[in-house]
ZAVOTOR-314761 format. One record per atom (N, C-alpha, C): x, y negated, z; residue number from 1; atom name; residue in one letter. Coordinates in nm, 3 decimals. Each point is the difference from the previous one (the first is absolute). Layout:
# residues N
+---------+---------+---------+-----+------+------+
!       X !       Y !       Z !  nr ! atom ! rest !
+---------+---------+---------+-----+------+------+
!       X !       Y !       Z ! NUM !   CA !    A !
...
+---------+---------+---------+-----+------+------+
This chain:
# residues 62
+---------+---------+---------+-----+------+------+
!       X !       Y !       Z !  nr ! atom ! rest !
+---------+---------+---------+-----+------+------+
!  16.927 !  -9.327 !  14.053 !   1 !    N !    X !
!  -0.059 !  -0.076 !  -0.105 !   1 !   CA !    X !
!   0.011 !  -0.148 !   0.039 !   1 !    C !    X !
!   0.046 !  -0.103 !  -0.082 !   2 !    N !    X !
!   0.039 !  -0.131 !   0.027 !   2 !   CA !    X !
!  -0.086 !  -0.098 !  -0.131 !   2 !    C !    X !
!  -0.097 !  -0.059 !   0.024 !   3 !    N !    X !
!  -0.076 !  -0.079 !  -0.047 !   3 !   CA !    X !
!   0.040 !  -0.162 !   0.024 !   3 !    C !    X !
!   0.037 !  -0.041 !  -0.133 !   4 !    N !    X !
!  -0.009 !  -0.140 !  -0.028 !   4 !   CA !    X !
!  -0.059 !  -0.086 !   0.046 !   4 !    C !    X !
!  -0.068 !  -0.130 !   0.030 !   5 !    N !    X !
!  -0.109 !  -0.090 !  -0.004 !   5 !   CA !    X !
!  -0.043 !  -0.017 !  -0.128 !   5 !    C !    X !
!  -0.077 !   0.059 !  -0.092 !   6 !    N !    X !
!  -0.062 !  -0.029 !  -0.098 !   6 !   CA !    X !
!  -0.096 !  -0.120 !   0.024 !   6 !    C !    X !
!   0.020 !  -0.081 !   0.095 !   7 !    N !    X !
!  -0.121 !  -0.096 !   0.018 !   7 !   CA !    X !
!  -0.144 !   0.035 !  -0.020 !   7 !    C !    X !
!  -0.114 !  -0.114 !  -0.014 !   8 !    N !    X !
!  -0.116 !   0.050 !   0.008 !   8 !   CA !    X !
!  -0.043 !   0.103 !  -0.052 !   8 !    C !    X !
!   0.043 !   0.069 !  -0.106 !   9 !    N !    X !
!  -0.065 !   0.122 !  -0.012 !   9 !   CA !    X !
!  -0.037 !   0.106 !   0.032 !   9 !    C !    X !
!   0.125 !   0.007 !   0.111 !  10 !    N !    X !
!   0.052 !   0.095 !   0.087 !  10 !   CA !    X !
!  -0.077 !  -0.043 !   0.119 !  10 !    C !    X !
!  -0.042 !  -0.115 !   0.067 !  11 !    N !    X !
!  -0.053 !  -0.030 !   0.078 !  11 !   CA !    X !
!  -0.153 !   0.042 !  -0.050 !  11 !    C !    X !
!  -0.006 !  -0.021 !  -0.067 !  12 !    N !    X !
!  -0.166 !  -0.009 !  -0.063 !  12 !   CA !    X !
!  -0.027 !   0.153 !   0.000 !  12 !    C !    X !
!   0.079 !   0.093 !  -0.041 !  13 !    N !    X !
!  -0.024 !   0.148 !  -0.057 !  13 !   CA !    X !
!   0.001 !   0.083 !   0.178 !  13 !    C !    X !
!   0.105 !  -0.052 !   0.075 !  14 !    N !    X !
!  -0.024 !   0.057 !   0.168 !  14 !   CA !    X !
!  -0.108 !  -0.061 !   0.056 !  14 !    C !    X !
!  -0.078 !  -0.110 !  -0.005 !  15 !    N !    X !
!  -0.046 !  -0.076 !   0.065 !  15 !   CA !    X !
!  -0.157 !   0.132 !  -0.039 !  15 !    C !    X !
!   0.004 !   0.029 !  -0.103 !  16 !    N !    X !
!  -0.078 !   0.074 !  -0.049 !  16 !   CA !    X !
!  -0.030 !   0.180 !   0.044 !  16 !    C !    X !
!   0.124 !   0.019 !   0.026 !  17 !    N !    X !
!   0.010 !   0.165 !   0.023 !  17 !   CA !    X !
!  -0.054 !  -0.068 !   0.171 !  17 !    C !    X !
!   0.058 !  -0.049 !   0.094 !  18 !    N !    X !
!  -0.059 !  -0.067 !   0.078 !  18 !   CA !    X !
!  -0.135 !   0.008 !   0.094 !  18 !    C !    X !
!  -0.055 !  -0.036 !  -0.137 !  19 !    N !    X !
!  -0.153 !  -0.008 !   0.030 !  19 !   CA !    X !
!  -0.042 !   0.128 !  -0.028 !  19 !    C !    X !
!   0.000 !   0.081 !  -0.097 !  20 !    N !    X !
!   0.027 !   0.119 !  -0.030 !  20 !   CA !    X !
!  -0.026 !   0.103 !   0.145 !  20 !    C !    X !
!   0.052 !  -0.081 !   0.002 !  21 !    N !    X !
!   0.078 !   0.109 !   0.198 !  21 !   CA !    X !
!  -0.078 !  -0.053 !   0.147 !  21 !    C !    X !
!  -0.098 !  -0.100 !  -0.050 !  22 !    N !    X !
!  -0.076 !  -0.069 !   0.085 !  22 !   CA !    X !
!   0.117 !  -0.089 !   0.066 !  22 !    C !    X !
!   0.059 !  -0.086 !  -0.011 !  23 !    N !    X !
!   0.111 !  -0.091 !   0.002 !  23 !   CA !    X !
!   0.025 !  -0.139 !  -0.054 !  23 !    C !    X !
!   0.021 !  -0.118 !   0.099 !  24 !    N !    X !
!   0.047 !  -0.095 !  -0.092 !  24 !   CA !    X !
!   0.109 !  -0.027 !   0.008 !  24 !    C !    X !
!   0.051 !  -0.038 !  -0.106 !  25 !    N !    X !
!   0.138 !  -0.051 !  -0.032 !  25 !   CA !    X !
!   0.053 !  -0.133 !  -0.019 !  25 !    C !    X !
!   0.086 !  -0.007 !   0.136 !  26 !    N !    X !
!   0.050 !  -0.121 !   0.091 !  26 !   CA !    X !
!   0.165 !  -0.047 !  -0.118 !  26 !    C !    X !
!   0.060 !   0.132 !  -0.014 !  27 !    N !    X !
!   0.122 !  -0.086 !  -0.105 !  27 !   CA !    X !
!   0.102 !   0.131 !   0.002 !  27 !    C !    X !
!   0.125 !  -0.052 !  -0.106 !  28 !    N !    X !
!   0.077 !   0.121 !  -0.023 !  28 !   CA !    X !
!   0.125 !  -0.083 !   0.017 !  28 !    C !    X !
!   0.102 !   0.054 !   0.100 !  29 !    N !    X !
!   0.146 !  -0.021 !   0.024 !  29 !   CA !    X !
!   0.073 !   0.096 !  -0.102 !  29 !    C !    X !
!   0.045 !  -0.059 !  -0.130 !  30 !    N !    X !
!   0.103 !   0.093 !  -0.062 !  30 !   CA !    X !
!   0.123 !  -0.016 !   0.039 !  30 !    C !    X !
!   0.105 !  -0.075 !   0.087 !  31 !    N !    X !
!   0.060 !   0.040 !   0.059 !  31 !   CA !    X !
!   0.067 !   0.122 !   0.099 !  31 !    C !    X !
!  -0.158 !   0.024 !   0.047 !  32 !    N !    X !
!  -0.010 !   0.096 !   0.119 !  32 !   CA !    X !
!  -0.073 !   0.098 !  -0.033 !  32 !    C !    X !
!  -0.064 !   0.002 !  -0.140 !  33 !    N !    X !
!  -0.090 !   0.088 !  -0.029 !  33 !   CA !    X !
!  -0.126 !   0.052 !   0.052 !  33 !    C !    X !
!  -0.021 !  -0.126 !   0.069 !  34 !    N !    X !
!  -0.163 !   0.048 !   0.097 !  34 !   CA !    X !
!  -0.126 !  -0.067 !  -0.098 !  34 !    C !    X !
!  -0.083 !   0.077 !   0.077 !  35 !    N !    X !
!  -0.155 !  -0.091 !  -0.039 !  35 !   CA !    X !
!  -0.061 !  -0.014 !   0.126 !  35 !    C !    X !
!  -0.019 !  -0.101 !  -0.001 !  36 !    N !    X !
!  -0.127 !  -0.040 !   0.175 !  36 !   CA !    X !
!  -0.165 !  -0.021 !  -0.100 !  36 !    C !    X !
!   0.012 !   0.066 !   0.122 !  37 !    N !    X !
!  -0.208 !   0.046 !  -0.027 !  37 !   CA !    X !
!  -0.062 !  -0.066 !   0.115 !  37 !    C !    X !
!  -0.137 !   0.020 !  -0.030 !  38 !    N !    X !
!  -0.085 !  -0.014 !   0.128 !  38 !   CA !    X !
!  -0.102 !   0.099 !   0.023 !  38 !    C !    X !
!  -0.048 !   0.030 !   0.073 !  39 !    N !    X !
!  -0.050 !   0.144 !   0.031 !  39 !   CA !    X !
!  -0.080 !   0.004 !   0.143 !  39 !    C !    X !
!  -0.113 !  -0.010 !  -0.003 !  40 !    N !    X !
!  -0.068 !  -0.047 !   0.083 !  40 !   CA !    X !
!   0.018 !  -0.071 !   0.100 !  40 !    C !    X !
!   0.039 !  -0.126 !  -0.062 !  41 !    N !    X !
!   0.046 !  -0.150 !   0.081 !  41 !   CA !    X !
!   0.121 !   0.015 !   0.024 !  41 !    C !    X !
!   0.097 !   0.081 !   0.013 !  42 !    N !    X !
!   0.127 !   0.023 !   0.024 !  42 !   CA !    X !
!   0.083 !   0.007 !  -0.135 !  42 !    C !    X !
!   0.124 !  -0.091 !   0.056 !  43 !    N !    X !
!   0.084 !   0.078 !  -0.155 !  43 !   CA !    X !
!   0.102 !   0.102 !   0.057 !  43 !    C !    X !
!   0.054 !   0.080 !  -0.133 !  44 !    N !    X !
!   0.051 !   0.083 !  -0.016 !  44 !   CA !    X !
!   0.108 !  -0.036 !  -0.100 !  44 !    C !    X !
!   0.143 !   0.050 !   0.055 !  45 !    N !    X !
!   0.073 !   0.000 !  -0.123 !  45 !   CA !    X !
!   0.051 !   0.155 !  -0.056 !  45 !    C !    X !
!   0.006 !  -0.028 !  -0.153 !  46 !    N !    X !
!   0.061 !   0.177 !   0.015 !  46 !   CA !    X !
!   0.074 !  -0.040 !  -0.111 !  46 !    C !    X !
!   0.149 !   0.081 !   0.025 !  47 !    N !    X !
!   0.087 !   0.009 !  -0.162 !  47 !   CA !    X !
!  -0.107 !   0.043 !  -0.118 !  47 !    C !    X !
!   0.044 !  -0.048 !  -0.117 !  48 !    N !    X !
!  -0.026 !  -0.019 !  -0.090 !  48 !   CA !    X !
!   0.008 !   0.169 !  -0.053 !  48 !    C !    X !
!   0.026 !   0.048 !  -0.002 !  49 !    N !    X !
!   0.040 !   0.136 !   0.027 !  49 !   CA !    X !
!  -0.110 !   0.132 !   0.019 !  49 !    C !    X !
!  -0.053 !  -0.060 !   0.121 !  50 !    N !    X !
!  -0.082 !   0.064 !   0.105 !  50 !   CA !    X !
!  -0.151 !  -0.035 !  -0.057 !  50 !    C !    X !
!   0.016 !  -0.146 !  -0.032 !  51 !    N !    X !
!  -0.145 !  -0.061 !  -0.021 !  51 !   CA !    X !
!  -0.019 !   0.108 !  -0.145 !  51 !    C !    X !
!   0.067 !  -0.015 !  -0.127 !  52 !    N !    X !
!  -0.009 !   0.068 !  -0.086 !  52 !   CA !    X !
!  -0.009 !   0.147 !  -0.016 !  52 !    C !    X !
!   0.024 !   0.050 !   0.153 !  53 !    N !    X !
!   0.001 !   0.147 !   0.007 !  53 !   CA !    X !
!  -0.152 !   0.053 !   0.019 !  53 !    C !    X !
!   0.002 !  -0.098 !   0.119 !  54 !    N !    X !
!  -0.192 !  -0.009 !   0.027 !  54 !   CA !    X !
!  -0.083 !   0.005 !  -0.082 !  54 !    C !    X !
!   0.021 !  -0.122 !  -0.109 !  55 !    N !    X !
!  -0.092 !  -0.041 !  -0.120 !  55 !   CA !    X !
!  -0.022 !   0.117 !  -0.034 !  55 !    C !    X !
!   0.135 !   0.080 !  -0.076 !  56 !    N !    X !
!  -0.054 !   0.103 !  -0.066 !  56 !   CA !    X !
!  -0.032 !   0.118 !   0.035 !  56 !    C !    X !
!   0.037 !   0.006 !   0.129 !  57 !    N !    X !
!  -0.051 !   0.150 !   0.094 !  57 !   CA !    X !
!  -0.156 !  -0.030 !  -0.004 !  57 !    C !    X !
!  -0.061 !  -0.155 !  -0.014 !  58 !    N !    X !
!  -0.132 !  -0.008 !   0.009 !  58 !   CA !    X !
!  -0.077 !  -0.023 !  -0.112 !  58 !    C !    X !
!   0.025 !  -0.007 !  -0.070 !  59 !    N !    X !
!   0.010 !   0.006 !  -0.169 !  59 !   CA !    X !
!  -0.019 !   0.116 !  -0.022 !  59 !    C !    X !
!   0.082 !   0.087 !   0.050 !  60 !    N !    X !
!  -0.029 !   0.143 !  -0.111 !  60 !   CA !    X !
!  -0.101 !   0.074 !   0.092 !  60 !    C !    X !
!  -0.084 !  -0.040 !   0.103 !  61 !    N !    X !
!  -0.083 !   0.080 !   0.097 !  61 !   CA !    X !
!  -0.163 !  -0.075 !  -0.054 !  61 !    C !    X !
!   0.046 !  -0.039 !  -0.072 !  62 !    N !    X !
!  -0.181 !  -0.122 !  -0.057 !  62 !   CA !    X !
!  -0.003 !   0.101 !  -0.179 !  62 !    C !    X !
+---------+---------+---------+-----+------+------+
């Protein structure tokens, strides 16, 4: 799956699942397809991919 930079919206709508996940959201490389998080003082990067896999593996358990 290969995602555009939709600009802020796209920033605004992850920045959101994010928090969601107890997470803040540091920024999105669409080049590389990552998202960097922060996660108890540490960041984290994860493909774009992975992060969205999470979301909804944790999504459908609520």
């Amino acid at each position: 799956m290969k995602f555009k930079d939709f600009g802020r919206g796209a920033r605004i709508e992850l920045s959101h699942m994010a928090k969601r996940l107890g997470m803040k959201f540091i920024g999105y490389n669409p080049s590389a397809q990552q998202v960097s998080l922060e996660h108890k003082g540490k960041g984290v990067t994860f493909n774009l991919d992975e992060f969205i896999e999470c979301y909804q593996k944790i999504q459908s358990t609520i």
